[in-house]
N, CA, C and O atoms as a CHARMM CRD file, in Angstrom:
* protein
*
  340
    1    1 UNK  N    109.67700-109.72900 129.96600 PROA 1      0.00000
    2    1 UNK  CA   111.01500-109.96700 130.46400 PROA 1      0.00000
    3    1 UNK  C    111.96800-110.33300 129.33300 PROA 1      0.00000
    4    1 UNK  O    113.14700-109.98100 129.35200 PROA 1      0.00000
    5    2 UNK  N    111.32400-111.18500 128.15900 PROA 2      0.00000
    6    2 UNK  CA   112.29300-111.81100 127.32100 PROA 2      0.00000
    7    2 UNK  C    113.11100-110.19800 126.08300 PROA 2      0.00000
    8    2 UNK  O    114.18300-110.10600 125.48400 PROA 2      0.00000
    9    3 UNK  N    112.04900-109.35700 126.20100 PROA 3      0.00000
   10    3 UNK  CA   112.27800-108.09000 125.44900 PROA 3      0.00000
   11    3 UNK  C    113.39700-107.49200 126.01100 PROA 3      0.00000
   12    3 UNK  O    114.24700-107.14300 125.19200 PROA 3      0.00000
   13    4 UNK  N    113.72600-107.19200 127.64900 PROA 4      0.00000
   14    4 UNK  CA   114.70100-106.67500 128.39000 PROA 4      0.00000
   15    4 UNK  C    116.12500-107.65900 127.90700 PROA 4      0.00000
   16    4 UNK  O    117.26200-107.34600 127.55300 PROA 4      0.00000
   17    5 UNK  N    115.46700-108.88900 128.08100 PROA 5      0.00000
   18    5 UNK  CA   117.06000-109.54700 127.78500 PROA 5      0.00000
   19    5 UNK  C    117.10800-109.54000 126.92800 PROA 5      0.00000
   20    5 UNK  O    118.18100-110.14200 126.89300 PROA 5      0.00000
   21    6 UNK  N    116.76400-109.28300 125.35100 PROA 6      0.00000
   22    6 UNK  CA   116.72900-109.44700 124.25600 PROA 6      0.00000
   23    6 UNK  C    117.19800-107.54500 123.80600 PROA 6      0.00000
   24    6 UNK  O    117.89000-107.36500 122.80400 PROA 6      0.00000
   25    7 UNK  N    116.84500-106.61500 124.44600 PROA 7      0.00000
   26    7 UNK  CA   117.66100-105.66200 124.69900 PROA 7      0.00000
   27    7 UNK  C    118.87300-105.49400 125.19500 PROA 7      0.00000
   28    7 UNK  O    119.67200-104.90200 124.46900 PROA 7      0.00000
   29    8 UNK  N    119.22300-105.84600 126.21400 PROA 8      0.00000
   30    8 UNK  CA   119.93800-105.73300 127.12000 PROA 8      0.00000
   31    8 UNK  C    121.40200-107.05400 126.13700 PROA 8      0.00000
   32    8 UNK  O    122.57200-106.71200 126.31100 PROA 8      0.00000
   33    9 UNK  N    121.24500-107.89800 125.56600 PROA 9      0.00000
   34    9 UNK  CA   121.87100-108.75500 124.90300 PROA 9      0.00000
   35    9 UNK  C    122.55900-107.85600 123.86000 PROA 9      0.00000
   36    9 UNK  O    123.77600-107.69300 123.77400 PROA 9      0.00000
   37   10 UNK  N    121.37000-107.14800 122.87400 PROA 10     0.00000
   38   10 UNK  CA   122.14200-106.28700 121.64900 PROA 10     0.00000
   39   10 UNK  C    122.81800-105.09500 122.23300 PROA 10     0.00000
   40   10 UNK  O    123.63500-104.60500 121.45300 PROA 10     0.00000
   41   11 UNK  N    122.70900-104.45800 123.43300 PROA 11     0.00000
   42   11 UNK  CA   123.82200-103.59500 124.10900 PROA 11     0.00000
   43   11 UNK  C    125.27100-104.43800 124.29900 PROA 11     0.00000
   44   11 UNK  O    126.35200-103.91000 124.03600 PROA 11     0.00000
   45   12 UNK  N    125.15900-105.64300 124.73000 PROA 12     0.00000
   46   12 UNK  CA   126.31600-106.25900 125.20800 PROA 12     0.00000
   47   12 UNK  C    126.83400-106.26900 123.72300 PROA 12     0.00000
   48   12 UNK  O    127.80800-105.55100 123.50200 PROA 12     0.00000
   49   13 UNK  N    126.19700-107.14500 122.45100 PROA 13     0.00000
   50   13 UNK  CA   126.77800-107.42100 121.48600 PROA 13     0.00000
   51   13 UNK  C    127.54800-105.96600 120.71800 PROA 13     0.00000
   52   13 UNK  O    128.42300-106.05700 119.85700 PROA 13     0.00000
   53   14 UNK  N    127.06900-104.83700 121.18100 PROA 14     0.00000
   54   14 UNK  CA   127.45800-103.58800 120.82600 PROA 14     0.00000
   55   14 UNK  C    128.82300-103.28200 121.02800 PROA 14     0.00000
   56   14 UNK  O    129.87900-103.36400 120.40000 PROA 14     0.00000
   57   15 UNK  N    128.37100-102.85500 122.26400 PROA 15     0.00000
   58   15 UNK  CA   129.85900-103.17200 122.99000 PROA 15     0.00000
   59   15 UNK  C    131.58300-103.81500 122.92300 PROA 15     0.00000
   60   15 UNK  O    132.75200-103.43800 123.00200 PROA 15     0.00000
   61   16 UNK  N    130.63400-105.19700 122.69600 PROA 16     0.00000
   62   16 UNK  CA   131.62500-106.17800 122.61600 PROA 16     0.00000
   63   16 UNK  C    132.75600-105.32200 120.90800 PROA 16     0.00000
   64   16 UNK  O    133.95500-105.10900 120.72400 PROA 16     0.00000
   65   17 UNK  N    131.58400-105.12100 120.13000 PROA 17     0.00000
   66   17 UNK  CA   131.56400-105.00800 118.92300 PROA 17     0.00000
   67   17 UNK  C    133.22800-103.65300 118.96100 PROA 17     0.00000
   68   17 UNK  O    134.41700-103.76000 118.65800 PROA 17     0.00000
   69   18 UNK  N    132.19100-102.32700 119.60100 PROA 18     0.00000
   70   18 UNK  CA   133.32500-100.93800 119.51000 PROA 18     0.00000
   71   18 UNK  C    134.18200-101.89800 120.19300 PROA 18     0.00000
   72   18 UNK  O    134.50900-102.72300 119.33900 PROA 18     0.00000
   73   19 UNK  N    134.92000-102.31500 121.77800 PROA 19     0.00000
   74   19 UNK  CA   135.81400-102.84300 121.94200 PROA 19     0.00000
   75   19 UNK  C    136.93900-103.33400 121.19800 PROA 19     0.00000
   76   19 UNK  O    138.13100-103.02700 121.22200 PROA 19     0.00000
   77   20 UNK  N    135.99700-104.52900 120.24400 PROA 20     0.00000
   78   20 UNK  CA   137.19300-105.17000 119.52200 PROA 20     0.00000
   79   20 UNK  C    137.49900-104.24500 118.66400 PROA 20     0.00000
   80   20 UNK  O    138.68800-103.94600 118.77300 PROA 20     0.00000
   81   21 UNK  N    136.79900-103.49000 117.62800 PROA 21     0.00000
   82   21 UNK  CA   137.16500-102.34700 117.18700 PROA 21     0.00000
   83   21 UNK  C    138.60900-101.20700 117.29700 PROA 21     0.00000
   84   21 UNK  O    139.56900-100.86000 116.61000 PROA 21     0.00000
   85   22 UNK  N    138.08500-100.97400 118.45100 PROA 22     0.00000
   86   22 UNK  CA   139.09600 -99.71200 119.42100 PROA 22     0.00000
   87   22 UNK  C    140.64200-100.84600 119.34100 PROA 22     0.00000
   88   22 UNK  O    141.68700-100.56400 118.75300 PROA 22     0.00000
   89   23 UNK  N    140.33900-102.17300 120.14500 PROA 23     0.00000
   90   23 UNK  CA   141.32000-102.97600 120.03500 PROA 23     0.00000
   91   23 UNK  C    142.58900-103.49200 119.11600 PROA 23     0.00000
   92   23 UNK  O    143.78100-103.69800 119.34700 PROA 23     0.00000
   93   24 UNK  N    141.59800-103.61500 117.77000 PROA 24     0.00000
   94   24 UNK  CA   142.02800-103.67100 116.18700 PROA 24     0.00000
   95   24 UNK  C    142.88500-102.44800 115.67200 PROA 24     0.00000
   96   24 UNK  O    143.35700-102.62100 114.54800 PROA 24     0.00000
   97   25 UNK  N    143.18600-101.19400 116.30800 PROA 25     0.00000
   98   25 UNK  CA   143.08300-100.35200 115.33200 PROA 25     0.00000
   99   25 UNK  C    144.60300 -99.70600 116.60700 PROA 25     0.00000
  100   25 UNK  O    144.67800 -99.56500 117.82800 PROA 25     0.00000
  101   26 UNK  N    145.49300 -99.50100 115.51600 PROA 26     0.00000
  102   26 UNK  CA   147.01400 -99.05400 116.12600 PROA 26     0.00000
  103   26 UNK  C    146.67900 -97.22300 116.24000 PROA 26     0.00000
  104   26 UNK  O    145.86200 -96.67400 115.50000 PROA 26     0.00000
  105   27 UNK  N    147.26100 -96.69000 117.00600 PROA 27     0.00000
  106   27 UNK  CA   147.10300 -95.26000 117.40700 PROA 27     0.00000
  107   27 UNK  C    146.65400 -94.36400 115.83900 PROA 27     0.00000
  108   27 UNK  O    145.67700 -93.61400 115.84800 PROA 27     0.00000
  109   28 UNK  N    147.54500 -94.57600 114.48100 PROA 28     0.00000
  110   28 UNK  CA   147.63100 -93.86700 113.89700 PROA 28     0.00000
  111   28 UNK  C    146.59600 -94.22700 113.08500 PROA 28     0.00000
  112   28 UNK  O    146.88900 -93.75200 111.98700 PROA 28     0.00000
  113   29 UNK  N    145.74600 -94.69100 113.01600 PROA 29     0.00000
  114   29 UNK  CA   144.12900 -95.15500 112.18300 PROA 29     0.00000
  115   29 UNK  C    143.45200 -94.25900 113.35700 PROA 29     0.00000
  116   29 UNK  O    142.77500 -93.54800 112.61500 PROA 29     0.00000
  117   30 UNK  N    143.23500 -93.91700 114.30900 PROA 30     0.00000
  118   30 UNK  CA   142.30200 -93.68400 115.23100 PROA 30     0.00000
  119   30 UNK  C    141.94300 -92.51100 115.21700 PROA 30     0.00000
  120   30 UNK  O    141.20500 -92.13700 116.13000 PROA 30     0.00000
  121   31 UNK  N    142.34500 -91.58000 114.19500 PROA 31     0.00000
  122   31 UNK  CA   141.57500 -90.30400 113.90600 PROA 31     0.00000
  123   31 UNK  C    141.64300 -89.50400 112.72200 PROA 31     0.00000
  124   31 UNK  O    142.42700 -89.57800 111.77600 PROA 31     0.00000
  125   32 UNK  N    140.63600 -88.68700 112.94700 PROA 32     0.00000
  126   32 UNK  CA   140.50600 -87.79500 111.58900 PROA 32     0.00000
  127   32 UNK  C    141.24300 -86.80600 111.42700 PROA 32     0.00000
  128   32 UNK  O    141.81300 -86.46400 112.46300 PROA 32     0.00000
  129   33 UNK  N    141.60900 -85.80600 109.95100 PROA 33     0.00000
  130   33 UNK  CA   142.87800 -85.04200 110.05800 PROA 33     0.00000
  131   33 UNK  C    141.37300 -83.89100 109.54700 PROA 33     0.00000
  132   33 UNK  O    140.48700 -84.20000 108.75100 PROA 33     0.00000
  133   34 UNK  N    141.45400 -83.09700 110.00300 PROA 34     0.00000
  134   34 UNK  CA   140.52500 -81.74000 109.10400 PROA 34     0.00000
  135   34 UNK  C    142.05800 -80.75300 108.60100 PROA 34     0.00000
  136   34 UNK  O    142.97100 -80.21400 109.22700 PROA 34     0.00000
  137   35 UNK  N    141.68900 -80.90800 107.12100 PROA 35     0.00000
  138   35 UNK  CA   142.79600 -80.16600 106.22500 PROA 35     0.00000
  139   35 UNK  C    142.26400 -78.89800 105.83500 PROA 35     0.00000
  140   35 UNK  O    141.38500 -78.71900 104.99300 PROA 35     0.00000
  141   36 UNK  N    142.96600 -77.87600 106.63000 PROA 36     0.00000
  142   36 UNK  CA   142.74000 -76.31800 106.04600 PROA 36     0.00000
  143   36 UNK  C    143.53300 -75.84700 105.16500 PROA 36     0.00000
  144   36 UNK  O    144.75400 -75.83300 105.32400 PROA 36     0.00000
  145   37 UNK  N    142.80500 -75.30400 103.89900 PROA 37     0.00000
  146   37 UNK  CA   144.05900 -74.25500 103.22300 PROA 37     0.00000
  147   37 UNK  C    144.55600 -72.94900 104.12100 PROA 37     0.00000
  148   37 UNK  O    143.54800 -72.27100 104.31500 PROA 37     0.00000
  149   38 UNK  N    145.38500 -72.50100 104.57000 PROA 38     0.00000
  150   38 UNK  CA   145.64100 -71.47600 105.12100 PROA 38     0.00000
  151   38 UNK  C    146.49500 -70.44600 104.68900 PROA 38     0.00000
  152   38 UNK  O    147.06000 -69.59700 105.37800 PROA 38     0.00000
  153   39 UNK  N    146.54300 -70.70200 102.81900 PROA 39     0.00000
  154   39 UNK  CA   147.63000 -70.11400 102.04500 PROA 39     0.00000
  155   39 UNK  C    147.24200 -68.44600 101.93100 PROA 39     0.00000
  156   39 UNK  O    148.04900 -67.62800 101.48800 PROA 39     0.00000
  157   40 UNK  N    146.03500 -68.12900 102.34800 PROA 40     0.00000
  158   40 UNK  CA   145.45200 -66.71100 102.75500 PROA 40     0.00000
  159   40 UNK  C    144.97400 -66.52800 104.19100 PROA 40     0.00000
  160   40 UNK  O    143.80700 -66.78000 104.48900 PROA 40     0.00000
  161   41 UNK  N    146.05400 -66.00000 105.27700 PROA 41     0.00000
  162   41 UNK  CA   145.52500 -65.93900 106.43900 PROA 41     0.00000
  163   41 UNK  C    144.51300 -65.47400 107.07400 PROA 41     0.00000
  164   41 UNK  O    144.02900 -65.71300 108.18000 PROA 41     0.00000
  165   42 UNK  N    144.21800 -64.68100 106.11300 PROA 42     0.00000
  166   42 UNK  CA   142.80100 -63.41500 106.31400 PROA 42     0.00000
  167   42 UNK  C    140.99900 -64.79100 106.43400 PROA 42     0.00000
  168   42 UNK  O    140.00600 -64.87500 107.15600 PROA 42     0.00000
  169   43 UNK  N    141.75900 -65.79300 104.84500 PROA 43     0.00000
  170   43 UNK  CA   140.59000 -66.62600 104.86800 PROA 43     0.00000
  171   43 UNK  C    140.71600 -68.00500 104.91200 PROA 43     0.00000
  172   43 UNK  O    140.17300 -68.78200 104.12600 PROA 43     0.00000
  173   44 UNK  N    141.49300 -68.32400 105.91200 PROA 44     0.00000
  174   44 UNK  CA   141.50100 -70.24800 106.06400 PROA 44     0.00000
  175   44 UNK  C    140.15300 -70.79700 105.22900 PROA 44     0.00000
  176   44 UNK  O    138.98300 -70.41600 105.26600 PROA 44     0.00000
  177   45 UNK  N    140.76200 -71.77200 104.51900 PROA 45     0.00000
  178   45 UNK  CA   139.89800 -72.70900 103.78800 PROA 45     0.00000
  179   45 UNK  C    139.27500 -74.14100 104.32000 PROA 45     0.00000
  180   45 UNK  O    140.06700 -75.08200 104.30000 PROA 45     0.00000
  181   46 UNK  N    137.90600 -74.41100 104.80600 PROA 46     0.00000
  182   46 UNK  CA   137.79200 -75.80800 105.05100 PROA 46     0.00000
  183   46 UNK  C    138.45100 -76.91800 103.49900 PROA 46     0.00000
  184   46 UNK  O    137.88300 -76.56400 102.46600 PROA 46     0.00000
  185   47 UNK  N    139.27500 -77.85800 103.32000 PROA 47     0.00000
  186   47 UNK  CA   139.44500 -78.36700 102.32100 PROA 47     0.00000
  187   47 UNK  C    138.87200 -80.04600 102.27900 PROA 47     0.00000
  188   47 UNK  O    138.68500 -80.60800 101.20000 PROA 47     0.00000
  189   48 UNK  N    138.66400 -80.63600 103.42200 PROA 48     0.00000
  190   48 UNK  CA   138.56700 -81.83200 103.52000 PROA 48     0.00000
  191   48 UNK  C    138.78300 -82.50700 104.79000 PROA 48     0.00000
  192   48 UNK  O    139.75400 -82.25500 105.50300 PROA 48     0.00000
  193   49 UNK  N    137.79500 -83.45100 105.11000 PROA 49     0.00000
  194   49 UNK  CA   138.40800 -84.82000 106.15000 PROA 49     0.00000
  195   49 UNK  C    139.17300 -86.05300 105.58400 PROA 49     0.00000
  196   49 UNK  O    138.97800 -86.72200 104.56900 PROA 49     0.00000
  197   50 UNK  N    140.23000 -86.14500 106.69900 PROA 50     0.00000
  198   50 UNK  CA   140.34400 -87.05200 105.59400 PROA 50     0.00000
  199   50 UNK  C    140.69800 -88.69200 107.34000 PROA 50     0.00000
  200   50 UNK  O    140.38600 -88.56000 108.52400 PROA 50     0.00000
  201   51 UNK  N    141.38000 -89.91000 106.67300 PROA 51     0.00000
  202   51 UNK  CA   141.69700 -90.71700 107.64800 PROA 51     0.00000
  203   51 UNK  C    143.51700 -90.27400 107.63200 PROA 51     0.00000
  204   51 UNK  O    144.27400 -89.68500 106.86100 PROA 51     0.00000
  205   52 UNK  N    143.60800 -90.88900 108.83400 PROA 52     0.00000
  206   52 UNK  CA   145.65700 -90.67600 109.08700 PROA 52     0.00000
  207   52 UNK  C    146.11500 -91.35700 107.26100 PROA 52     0.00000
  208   52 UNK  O    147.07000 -90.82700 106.69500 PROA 52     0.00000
  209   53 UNK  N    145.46200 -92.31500 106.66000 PROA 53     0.00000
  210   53 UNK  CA   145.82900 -93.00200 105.46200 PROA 53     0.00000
  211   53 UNK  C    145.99000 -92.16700 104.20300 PROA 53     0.00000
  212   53 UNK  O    146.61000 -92.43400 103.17400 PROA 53     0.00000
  213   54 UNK  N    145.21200 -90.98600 104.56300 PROA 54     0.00000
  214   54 UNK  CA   144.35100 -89.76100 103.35400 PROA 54     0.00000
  215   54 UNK  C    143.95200 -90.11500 102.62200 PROA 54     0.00000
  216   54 UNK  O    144.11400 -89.87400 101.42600 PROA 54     0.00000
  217   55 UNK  N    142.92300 -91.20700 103.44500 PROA 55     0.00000
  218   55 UNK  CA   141.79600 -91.41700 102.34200 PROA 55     0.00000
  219   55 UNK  C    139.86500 -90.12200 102.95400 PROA 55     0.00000
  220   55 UNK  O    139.02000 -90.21400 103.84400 PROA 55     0.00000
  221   56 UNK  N    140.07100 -89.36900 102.04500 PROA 56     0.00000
  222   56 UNK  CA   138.71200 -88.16700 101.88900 PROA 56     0.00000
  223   56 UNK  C    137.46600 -89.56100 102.82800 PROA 56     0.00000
  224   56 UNK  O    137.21100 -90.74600 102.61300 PROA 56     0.00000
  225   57 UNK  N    137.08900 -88.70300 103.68900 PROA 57     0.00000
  226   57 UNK  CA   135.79800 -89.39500 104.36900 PROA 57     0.00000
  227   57 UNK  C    134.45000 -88.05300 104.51800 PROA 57     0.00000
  228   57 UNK  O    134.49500 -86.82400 104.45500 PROA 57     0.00000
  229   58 UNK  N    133.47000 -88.92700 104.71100 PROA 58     0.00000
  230   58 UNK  CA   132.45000 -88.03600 104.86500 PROA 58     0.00000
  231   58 UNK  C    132.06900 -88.40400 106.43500 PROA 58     0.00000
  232   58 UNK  O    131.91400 -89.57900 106.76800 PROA 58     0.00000
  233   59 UNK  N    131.93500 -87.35000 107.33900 PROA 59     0.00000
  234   59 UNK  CA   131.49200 -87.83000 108.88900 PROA 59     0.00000
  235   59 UNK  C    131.34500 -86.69700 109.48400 PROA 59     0.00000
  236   59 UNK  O    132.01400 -85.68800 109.26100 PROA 59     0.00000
  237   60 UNK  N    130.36600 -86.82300 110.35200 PROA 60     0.00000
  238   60 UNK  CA   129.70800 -85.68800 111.41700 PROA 60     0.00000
  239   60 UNK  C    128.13400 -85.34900 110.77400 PROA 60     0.00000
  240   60 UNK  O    127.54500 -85.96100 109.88400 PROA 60     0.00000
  241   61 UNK  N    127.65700 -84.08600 111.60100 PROA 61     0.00000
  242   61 UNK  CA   126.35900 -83.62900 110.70300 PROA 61     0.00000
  243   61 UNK  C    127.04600 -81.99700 110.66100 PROA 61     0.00000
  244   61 UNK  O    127.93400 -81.48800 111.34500 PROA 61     0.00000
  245   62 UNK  N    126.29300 -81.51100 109.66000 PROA 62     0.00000
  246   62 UNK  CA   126.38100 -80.08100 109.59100 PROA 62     0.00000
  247   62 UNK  C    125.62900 -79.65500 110.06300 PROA 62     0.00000
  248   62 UNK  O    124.55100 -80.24900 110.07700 PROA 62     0.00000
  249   63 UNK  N    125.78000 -78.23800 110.79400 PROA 63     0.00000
  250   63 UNK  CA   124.60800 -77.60400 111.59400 PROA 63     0.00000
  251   63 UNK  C    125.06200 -76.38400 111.26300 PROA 63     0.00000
  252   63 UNK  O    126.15700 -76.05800 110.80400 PROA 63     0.00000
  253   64 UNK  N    124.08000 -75.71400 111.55000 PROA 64     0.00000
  254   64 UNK  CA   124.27000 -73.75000 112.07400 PROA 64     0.00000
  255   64 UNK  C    124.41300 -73.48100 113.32300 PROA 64     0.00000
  256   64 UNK  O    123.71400 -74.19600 114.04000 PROA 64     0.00000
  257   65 UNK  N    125.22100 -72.52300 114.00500 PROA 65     0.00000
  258   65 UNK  CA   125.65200 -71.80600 115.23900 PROA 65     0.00000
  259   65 UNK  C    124.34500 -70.85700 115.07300 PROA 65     0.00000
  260   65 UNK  O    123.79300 -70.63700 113.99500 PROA 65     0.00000
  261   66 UNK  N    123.91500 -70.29000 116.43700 PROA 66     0.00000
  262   66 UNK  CA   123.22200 -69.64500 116.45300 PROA 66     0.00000
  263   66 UNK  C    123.64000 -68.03000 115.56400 PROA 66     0.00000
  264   66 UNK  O    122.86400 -67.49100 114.77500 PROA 66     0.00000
  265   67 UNK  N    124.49900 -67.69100 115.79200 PROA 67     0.00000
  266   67 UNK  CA   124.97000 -66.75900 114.65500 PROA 67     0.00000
  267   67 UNK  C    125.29600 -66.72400 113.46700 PROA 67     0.00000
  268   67 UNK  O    126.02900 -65.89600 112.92600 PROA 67     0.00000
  269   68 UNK  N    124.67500 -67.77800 112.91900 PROA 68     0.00000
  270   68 UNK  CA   124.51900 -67.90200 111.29100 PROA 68     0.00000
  271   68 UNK  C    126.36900 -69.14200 110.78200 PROA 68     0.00000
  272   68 UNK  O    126.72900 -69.52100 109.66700 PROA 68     0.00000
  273   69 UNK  N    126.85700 -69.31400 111.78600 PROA 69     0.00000
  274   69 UNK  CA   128.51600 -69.77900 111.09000 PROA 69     0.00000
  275   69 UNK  C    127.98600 -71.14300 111.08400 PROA 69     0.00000
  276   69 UNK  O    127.27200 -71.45200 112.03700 PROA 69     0.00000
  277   70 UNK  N    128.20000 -71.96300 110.22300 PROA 70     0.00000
  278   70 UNK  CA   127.95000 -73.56000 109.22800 PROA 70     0.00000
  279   70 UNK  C    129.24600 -74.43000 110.76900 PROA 70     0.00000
  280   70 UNK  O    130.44700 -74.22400 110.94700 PROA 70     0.00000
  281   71 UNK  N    128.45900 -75.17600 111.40700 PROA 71     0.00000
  282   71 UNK  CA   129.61400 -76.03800 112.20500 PROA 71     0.00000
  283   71 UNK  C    129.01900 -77.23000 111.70700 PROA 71     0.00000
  284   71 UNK  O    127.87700 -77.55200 111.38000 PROA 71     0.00000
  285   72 UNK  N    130.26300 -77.85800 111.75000 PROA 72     0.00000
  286   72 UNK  CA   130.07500 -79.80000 111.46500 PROA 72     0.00000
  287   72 UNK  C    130.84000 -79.87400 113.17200 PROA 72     0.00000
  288   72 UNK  O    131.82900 -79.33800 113.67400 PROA 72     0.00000
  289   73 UNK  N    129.71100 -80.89700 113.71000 PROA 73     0.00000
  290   73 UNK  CA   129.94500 -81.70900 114.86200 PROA 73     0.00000
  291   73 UNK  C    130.00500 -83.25200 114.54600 PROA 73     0.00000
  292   73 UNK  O    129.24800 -83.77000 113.72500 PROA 73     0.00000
  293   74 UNK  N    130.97500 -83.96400 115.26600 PROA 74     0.00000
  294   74 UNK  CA   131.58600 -84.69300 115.17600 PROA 74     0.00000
  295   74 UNK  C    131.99500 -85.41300 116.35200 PROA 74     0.00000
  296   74 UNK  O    132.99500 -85.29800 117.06000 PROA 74     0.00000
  297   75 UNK  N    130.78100 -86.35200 116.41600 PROA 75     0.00000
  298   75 UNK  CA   130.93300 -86.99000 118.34700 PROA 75     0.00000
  299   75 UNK  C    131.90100 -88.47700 118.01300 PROA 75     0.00000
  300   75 UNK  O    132.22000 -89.07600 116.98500 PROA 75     0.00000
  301   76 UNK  N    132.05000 -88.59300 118.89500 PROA 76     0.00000
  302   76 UNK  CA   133.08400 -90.35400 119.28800 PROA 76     0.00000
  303   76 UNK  C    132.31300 -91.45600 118.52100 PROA 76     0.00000
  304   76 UNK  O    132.76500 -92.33600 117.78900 PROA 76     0.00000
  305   77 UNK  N    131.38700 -91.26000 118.77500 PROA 77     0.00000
  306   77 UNK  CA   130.44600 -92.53400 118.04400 PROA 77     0.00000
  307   77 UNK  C    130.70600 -92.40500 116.55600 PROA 77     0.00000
  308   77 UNK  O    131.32300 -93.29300 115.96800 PROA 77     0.00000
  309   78 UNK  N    130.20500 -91.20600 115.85800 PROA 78     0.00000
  310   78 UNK  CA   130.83600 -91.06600 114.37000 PROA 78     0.00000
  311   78 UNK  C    132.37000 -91.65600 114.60000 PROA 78     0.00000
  312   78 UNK  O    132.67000 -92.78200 114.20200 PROA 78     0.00000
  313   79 UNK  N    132.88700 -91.18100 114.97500 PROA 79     0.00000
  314   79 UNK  CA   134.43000 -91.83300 114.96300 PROA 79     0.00000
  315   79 UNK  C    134.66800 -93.17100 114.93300 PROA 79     0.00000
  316   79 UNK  O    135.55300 -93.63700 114.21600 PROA 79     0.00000
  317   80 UNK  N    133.67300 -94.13800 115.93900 PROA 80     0.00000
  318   80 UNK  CA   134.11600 -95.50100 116.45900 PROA 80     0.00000
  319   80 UNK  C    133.49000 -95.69200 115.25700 PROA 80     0.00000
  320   80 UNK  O    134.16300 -96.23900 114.38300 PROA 80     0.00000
  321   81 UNK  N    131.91000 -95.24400 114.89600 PROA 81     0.00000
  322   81 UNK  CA   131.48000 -96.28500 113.59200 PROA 81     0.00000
  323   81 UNK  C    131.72100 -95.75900 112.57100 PROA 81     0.00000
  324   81 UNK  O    130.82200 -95.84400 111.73500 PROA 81     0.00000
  325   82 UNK  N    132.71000 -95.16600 112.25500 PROA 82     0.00000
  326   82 UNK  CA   132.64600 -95.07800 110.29600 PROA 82     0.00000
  327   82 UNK  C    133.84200 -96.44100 110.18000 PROA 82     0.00000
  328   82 UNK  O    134.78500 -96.90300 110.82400 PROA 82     0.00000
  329   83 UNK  N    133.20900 -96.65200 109.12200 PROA 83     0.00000
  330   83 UNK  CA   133.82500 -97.97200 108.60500 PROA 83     0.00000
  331   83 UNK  C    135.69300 -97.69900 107.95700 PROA 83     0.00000
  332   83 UNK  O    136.50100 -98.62100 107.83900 PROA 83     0.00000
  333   84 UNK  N    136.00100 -96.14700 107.61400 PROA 84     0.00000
  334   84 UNK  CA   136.71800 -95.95000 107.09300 PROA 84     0.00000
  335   84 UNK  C    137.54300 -95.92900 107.94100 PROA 84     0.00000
  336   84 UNK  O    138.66100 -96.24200 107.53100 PROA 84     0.00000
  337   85 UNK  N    137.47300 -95.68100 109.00700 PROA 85     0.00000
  338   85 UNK  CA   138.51700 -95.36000 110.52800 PROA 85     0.00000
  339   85 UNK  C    138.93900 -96.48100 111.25300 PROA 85     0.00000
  340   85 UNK  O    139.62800 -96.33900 112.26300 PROA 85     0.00000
């Protein structure tokens, strides 16, 4: 029983945690900018993530599409916990 509440405690402290987080943080900190070169329309350029501040961050994982194209996914949780955001 003491394991459940001792679980069930570090969910709350979690919580509590993104909350104040989300709370702390004015609209324009609250997301990432993905910067394309698009100075050749034929070949948009990935150039960078960056924060609303433009400070360069690293976040998401890279994966492959089943048809061979390189995607970076990028869920809410990366968002709430990078320290840079």
């Amino acid at each position: 029983m003491k394991k459940i509440v001792d679980i069930m405690d570090s969910a709350i402290n979690q919580l509590n945690e993104v909350k104040g987080k989300l709370h702390d943080h004015s609209e324009d900190n609250m997301a990432i900018n993905i910067i394309i070169d698009d100075s050749d329309p034929r070949s948009p350029l990935f150039v960078e993530i960056e924060t609303d501040g433009g400070k360069s961050i690293r976040i998401g994982e890279e994966m492959t599409t089943e048809e061979g194209y390189r995607r970076l996914r990028i869920n809410t949780a990366d968002i709430i916990q990078h320290e840079a955001i």
